[in-house]
N, C-alpha and C positions, 0 to 999 in steps of 0.2 A: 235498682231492679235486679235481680235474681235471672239464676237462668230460665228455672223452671217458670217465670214469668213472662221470659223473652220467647218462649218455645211456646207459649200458651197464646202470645200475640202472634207472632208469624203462623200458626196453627189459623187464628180466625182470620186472616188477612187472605189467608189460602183460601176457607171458607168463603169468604162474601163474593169470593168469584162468581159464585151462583147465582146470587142475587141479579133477576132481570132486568134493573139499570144500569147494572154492570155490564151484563151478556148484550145487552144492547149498545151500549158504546163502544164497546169492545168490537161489536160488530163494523158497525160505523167508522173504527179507526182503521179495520183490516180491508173495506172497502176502500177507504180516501186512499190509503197505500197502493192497493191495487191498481184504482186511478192514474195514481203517480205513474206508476211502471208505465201502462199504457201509455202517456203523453209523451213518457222519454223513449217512446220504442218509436212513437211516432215521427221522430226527426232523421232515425237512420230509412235509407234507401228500402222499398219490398221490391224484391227479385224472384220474380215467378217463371217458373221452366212448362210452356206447353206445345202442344201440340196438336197435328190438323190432318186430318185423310181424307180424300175425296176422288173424283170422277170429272173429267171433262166433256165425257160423251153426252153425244148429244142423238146417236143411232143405239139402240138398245143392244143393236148386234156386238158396239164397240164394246161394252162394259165390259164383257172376260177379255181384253186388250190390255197390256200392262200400258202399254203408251197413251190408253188414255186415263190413267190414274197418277192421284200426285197428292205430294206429303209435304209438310213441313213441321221444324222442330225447333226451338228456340225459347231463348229468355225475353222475359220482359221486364224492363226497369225504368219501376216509379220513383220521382224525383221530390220528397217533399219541402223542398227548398223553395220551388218557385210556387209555393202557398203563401209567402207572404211571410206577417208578423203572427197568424192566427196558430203556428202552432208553438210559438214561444210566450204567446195571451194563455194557449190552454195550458200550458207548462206551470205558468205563473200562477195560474187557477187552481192548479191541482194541488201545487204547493201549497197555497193558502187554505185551501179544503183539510190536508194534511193537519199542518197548524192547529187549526180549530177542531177537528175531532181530536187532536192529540189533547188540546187542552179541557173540550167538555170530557173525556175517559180522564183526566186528573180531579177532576171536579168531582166527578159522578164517585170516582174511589175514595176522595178524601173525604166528602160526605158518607160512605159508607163507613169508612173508620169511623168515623166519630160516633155514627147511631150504634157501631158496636162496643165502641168503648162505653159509651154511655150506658148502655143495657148492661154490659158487664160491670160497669164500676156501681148499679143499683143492684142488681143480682147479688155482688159479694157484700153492699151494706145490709140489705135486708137478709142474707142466710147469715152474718154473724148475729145480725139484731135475734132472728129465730132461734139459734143458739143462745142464747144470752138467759129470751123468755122460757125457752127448755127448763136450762138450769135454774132460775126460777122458780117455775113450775113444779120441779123438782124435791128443791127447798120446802116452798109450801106446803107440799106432800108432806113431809117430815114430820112437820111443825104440824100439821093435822095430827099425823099417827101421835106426835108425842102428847097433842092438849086432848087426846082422846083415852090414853091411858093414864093421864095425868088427871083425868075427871071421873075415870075407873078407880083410881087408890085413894081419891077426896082429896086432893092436890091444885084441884082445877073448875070452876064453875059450867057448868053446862053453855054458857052464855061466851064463853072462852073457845067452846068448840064451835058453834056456832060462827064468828067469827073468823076460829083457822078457817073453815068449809069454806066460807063467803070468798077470803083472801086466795082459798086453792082452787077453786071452781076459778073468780077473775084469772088466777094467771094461765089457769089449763088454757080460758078461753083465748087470750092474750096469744097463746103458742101458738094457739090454731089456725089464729088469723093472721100470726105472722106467715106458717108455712103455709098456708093459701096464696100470698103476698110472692113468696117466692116462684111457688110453683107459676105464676103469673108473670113473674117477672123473667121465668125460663122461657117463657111461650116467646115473649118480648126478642130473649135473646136469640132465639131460633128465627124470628122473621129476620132480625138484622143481619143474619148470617145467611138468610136465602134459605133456609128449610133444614139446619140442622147439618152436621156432619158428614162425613164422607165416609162410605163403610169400608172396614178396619182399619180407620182413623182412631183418636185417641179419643174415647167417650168425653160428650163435654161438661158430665160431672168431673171428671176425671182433671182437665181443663182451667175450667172458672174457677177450683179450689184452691188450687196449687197459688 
């Protein structure tokens, strides 16, 4: 493999990022992580710092009294040790959530490689085959113009040109439907990649040829 072939597969692998089975597992695995964090925060101590003002009185006249108001200020510290085994269960849980979105985002990507290799490795049979009927096509032209001047100097029967026509008309039509075939098969490779390119990316004519 080439570089320009290496550059052209890392190019679509970046691409199918797009693609919403990705964006969604991708989601899924950024969640289960998050989770994780969560369960391991949950083992250390929470130490909360508050505070309380208030009034004793019980004579309205007391309130502007400083003697009968009172404060307090302090931490408070949760212990979540004496929860038992549930939060070394949810640990255990979290991990395993981890695990398994880790592995449906390998799935979900390695499946996308593949519908793009696929669309890619049809795209580049059918634009050489389209190439191929061009030149062809081409040919045939020739071989018209020649059995048409060739039936102009009495060299050639009218039934000879007749013939070229038939052979150059099949291969015209032959090209047409091959580039119809591709243009199709670009469509192909556009969903596999989640909608085409990224702008001022490398065009993915530019791409698939290489």
């Amino acid at each position: 493999m080439t570089a320009r072939h290496t550059a052209s597969r890392a190019s679509s692998t970046s691409s199918a990022r797009r693609r919403p089975d990705i964006r969604r597992a991708e989601a899924s695995l950024h969640a289960a992580a998050a989770n994780g964090g969560v369960a391991v925060a949950q083992f250390y101590p929470d130490i909360k710092l508050s505070g309380e003002v208030g009034t004793r009185a019980t004579n309205p006249h007391d309130l502007a009294h400083w003697a009968s108001l009172f404060w307090s200020w302090g931490p408070s510290v949760s212990l979540p040790v004496f929860q038992g085994g549930a939060l070394v269960a949810n640990r255990r849980l979290s991990k395993l959530q981890q695990v398994q979105a880790a592995l449906d985002y390998r799935e979900t990507v390695l499946v996308a490689l593949r519908d793009v290799n696929n669309a890619l490795a049809v795209y580049r049979t059918d634009e050489a085959r389209t190439a191929s009927l061009d030149a062809s096509a081409t040919a045939q032209q020739h071989a018209l113009d020649l059995a048409r001047d060739s039936y102009r100097k009495g060299l050639a029967s009218f039934i000879d040109v007749l013939d070229a026509a038939r052979d150059t008309s099949k291969a015209q039509r032959d090209a047409q439907q091959a580039q119809l075939q591709v243009c199709t098969d670009l469509v192909s490779l556009y969903k596999a990649l989640g909608g085409g390119w990224e702008a001022g990316g490398a065009p993915l004519s530019q791409a698939t040829t290489r």
